[in-house]
C-alpha positions in Angstrom: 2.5 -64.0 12.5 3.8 -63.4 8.8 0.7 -61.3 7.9 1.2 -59.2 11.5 4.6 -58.6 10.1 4.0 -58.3 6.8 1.5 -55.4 7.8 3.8 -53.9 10.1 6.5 -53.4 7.4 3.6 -52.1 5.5 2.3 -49.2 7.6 6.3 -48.6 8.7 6.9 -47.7 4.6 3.7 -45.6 4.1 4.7 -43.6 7.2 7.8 -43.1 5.9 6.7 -42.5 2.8 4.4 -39.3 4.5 7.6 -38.3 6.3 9.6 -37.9 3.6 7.0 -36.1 0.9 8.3 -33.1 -1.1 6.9 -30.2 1.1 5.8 -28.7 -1.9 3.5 -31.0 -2.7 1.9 -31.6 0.7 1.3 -27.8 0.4 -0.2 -27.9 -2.8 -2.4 -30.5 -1.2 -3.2 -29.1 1.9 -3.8 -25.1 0.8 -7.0 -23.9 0.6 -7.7 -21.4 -2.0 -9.9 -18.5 -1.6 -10.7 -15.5 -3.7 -12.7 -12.8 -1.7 -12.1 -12.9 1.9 -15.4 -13.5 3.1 -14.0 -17.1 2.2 -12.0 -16.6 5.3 -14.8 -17.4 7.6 -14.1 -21.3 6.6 -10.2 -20.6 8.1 -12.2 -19.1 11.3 -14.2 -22.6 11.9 -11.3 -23.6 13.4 -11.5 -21.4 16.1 -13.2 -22.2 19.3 -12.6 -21.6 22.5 -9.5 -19.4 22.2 -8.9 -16.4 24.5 -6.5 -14.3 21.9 -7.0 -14.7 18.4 -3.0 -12.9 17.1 -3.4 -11.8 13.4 -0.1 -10.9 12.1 1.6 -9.2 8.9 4.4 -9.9 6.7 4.6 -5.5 6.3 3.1 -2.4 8.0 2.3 -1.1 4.6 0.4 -3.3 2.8 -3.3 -3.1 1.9 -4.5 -6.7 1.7 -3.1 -7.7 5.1 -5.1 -4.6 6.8 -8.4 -5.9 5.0 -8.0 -9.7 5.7 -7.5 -9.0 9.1 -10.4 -6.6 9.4 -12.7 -8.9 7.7 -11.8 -11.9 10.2 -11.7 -9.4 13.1 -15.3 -8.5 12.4 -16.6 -11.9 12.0 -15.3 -12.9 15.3 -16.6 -9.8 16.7 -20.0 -10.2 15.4 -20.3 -14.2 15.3 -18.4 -15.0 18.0 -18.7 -12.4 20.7 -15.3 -11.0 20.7 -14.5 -8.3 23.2 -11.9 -6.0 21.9 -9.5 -5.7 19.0 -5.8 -4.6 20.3 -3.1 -3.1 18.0 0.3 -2.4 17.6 -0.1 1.2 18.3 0.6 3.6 20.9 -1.6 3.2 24.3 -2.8 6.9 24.5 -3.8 7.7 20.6 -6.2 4.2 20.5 -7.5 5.4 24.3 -9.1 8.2 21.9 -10.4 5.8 19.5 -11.4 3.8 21.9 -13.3 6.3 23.1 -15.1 7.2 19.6 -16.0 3.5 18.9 -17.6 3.0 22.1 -19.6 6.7 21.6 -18.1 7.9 25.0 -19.4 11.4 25.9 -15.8 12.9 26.1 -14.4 11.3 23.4 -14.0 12.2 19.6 -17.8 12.9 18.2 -16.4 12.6 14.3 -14.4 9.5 12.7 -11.8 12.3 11.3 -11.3 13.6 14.8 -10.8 10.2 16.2 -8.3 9.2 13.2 -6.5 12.5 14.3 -5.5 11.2 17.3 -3.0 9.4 15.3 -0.4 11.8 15.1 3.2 10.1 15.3 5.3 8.7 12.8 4.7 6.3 10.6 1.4 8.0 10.1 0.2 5.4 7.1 0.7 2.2 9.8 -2.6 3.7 10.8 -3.5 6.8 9.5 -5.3 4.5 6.6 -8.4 4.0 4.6 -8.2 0.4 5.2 -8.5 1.2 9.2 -10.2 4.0 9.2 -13.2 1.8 7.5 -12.9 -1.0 10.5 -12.9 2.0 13.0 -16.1 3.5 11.5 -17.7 -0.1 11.6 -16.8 -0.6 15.2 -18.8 2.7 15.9 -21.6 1.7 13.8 -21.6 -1.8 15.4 -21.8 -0.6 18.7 -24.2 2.2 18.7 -27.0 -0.2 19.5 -25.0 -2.2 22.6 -25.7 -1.4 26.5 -22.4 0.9 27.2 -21.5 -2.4 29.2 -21.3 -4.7 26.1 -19.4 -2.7 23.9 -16.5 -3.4 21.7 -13.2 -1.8 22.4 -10.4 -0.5 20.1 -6.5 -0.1 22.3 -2.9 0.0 21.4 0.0 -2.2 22.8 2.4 -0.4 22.4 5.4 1.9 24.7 6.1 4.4 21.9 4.6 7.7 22.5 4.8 7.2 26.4 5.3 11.2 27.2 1.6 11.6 25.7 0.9 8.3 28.2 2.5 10.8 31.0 0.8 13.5 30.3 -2.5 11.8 29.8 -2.2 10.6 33.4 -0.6 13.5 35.5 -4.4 15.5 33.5 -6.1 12.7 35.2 -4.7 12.8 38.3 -5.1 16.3 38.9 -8.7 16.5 37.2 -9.2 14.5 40.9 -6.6 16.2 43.2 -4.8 19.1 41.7 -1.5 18.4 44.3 -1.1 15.3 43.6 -1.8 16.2 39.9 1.5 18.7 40.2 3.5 16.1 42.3 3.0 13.6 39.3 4.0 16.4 36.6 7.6 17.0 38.7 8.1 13.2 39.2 7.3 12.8 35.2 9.5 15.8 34.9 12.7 13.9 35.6 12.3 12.3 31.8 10.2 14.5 30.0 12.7 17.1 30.5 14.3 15.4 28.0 12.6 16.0 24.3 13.3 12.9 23.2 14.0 9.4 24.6 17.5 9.3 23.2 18.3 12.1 25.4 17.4 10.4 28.4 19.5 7.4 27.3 22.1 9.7 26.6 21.7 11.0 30.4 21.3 7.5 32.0 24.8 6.8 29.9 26.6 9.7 31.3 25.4 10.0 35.1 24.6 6.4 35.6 21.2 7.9 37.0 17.7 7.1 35.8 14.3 8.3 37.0 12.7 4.8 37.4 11.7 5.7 41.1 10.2 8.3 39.6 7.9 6.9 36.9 6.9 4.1 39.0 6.1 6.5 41.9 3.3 8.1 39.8 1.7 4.4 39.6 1.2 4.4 43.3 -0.2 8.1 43.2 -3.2 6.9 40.5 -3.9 3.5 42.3 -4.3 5.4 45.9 -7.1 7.2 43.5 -9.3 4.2 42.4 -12.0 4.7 45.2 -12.3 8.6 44.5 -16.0 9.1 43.6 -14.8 10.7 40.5 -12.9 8.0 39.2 -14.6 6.1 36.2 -13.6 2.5 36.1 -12.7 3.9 32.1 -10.9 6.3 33.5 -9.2 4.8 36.3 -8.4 1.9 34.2 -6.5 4.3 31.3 -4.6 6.1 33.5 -3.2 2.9 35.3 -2.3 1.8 32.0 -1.0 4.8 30.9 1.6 4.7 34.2 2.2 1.0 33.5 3.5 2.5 29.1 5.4 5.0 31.0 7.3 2.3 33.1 7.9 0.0 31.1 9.0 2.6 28.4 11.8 3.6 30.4 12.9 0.5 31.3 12.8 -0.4 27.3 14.2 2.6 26.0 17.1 2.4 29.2 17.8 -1.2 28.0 19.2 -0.1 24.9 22.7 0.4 27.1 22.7 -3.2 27.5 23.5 -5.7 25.0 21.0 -8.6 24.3 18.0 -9.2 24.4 16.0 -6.7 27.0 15.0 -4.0 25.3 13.3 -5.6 22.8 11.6 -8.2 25.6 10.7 -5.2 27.8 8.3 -4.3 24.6 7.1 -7.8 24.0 6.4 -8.5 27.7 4.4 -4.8 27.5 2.6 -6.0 24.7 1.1 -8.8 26.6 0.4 -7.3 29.8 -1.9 -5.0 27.6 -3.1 -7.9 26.4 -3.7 -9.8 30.0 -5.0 -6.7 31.7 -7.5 -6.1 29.3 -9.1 -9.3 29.3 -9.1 -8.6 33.0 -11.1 -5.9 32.6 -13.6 -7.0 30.2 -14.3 -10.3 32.5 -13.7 -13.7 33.4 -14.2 -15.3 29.6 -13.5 -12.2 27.7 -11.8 -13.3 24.1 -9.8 -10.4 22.3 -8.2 -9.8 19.1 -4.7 -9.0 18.4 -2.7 -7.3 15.0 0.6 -7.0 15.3 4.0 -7.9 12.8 4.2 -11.4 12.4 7.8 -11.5 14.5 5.4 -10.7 17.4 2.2 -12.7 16.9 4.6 -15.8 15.9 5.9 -17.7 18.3 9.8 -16.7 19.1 11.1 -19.9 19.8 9.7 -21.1 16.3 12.4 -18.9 14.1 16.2 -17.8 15.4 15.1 -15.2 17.4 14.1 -17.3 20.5 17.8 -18.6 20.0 19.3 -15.3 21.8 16.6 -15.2 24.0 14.3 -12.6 22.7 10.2 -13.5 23.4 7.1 -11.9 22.0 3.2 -11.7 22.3 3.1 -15.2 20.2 5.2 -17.0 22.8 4.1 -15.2 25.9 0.5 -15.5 24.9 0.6 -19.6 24.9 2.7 -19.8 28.0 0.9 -17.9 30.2 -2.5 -18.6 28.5 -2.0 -22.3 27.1 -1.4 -23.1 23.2 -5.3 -24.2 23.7 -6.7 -21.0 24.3 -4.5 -18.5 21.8 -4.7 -18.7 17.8 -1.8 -17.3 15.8 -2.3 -16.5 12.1 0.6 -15.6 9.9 0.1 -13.7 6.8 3.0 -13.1 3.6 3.1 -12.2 0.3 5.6 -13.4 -2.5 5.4 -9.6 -4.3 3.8 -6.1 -5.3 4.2 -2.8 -3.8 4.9 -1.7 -0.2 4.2 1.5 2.0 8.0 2.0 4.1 10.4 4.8 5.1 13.7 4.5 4.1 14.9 5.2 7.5 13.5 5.8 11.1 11.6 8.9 11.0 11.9 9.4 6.9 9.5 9.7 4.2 6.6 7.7 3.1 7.7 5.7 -0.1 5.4 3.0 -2.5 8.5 0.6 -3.0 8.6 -2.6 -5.0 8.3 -5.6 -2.9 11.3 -8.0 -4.8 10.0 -11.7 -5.6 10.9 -13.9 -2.3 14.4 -15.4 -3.0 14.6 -19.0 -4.0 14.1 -21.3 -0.8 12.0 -19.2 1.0 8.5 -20.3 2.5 7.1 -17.6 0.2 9.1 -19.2 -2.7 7.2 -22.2 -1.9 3.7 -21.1 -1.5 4.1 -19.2 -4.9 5.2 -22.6 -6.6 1.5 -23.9 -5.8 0.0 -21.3 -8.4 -2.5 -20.2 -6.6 -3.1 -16.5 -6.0 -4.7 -16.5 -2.5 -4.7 -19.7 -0.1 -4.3 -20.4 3.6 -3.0 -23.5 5.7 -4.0 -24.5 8.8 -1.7 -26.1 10.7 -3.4 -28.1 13.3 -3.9 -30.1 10.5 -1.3 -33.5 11.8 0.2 -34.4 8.5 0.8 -30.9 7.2 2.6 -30.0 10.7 4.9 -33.1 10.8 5.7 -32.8 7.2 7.2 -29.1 7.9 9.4 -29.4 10.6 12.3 -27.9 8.2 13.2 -24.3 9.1 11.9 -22.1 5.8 13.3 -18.1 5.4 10.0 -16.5 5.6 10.3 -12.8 4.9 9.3 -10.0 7.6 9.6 -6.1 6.2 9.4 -3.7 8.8 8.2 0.7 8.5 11.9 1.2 7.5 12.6 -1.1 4.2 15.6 -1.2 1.6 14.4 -3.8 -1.0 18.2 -3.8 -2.5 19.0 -5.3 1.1 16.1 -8.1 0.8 18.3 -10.6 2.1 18.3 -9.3 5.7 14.6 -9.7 5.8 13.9 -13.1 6.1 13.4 -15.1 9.7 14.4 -18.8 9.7 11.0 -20.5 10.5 9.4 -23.4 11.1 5.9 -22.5 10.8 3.7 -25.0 12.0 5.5 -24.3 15.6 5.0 -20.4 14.7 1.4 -20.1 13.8 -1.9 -21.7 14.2 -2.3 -20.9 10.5 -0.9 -18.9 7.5 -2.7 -16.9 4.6 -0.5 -16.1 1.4 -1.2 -13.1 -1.1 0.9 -13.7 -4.3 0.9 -10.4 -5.1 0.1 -7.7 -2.7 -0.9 -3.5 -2.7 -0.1 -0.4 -0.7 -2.2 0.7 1.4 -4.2 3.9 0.4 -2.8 6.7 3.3 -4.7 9.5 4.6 -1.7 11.4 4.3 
């Protein structure tokens, strides 16, 4: 009975003793160092049977996160049979990438034609040799593929939904030219509007909206799906592009309200994209994601899930289960940034300050080691980083005198599946 006890008192201290190590230095034990990302493909073992593989970014305007992620997002394309890579870009720009990568006949025949679809601001989240490079390799790769098996390039996003509207009332009446011109004077009732803030403006003075409107053109494109002349492709965009103009409005009308809702109208978008597009590639379709790290992460992780705003990360493992999505974080502790120093302004190269004292950045920097990753399924790591860390999140527009407003209270084993740290990190090379 006294060596029982004796052992019990013994295991009790060690797992205390795990409990209470310096996160540092479980870090510095845990990382895995890497020096050209074709090292990666060990982090990517740890995938399996995942649906959604979510690749994040600490910045929209950094070189090194672009090429990480196209790197892994090729090697599960060509080793494990993923199905499509989605982006945080606008639904009807990508539907004309999508078109080039998968060589349709009415699509872009050149890679700078297809890269000129990408025409609203910030051009460089996109417009990129870093991305242009992974688009040109998605052509190449499937230019040998049955049309059937080929890989697919979309954006998840709301912005640019009057391109979305007029993509769909062209479709519609490219099929029946009345309903084509019904759709144009239902779309009318927003697009009348140059810009969305108008329409807010008008929502906010009249109390009226044109909801009844938007979602009428839905109907008009489904009671289309059966017409001899409607491509599953095509059909399948133009649903889409009535489902961006939807929820659009109801993101953009949000903005009246205080909370939450605007922002979760976008991240609930985002994941319907997400949803229907594994629908429409089939039954064990797998796709990947790239999107900021405050969408890919889950919400509930960091503050934001405290006032009730979601994102891809969480919605992803709710609806899907935590066993069939993959999150992967990515941050850098310095270097140079591509941002605007307001919505709409001009393309800067700005110093990205060292992460303040504290921060998780802080603490990966403290390991010395220029590139590593963590994987968090790893037990002992997780438990011994239940601490909420600051982890930094820049965003297009960027101030770096205001660095303290950019950091997310985290804790990041509950965020991410995994997390890759740059020390010190690049611009990305613009087209522009």
């Amino acid at each position: 009975m006294k060596k029982i006890f004796l052992a019990i008192l013994v295991f009790s201290f060690v797992q205390c003793s795990l409990s209470a190590q310096d996160p540092g230095q479980l870090i510095s034990e845990k990382a895995v160092a890497f020096d050209d990302r074709s090292e990666l493909a060990s982090l990517l073992e740890h995938i399996s049977g995942e649906r959604l593989v979510l690749m994040g970014e600490a910045s929209h305007g950094t070189s090194e996160f672009y090429t990480k992620r196209a790197f892994m997002s090729k090697h599960l394309v060509s080793e494990h049979g993923f199905n499509f890579i989605a982006v945080e870009g606008d639904w009807s720009s990508f539907s004309r990438l999508n078109e080039y990568v998968k060589h349709k006949e009415h699509g872009p025949q050149t890679l700078d034609d297809a890269m000129a679809a990408i025409d609203r601001w910030p051009l460089w989240m996109w417009r990129n040799q870093e991305f242009k490079a992974l688009v040109a390799w998605l052509r190449d790769f499937n230019e040998d593929l049955d049309p059937a098996d080929r890989v697919g390039l979309y954006g998840i996003d709301v912005y640019d939904n009057y391109s979305s509207m007029e993509d769909v009332a062209a479709w519609i009446s490219s099929i029946d030219s009345e309903q084509g011109d019904r759709a144009d004077r239902l779309y009318s009732c927003m697009s009348r509007h140059p810009e969305p803030s108008g329409y807010v403006q008008m929502v906010a003075r009249t109390g009226q909206d044109c909801s009844e409107d938007i979602e009428e053109v839905l109907g008009i494109v489904r009671s289309l799906k059966d017409h001899p002349d409607a491509s599953k492709w095509e059909f399948f965009k133009a649903e889409h592009g009535a489902k961006v103009a939807i929820n659009a409005e109801l993101h953009y009308r949000a903005n009246l309200q205080q909370g939450p809702q605007s922002w979760n109208y976008r991240a609930s978008h985002f994941y319907l994209t997400a949803e229907r597009l594994l629908e429409y590639y089939s039954e064990n379709s797998r796709g990947i994601i790239w999107a900021h790290n405050t969408h890919i992460g889950d919400a509930r992780a960091t503050d934001m899930g405290q006032v009730g705003m979601q994102n891809i990360g969480q919605l992803s493992r709710d609806a899907l289960g935590r066993e069939n999505t993959f999150a992967i974080g990515f941050g850098t502790y310095t270097g140079e940034v591509l941002a605007g120093r307001e919505w709409e302004g001009a393309m800067r190269s700005m110093n990205t300050p060292e992460a303040q004292d504290g921060s998780w950045e802080h603490l990966l920097m403290q390991t010395g080691l220029d590139k590593l990753y963590l994987y968090f399924g790893d037990e002992e790591l997780a438990s011994g980083l239940t601490e909420r860390f600051p982890h930094r999140a820049i965003g297009v527009t960027y101030n770096p005198a205001n660095e303290s407003n950019n950091y997310v209270p985290s804790v990041l084993p509950d965020r991410y599946n995994a997390f890759i740290f740059i020390h010190t990190t690049n611009t990305l090379d613009p087209l522009d």
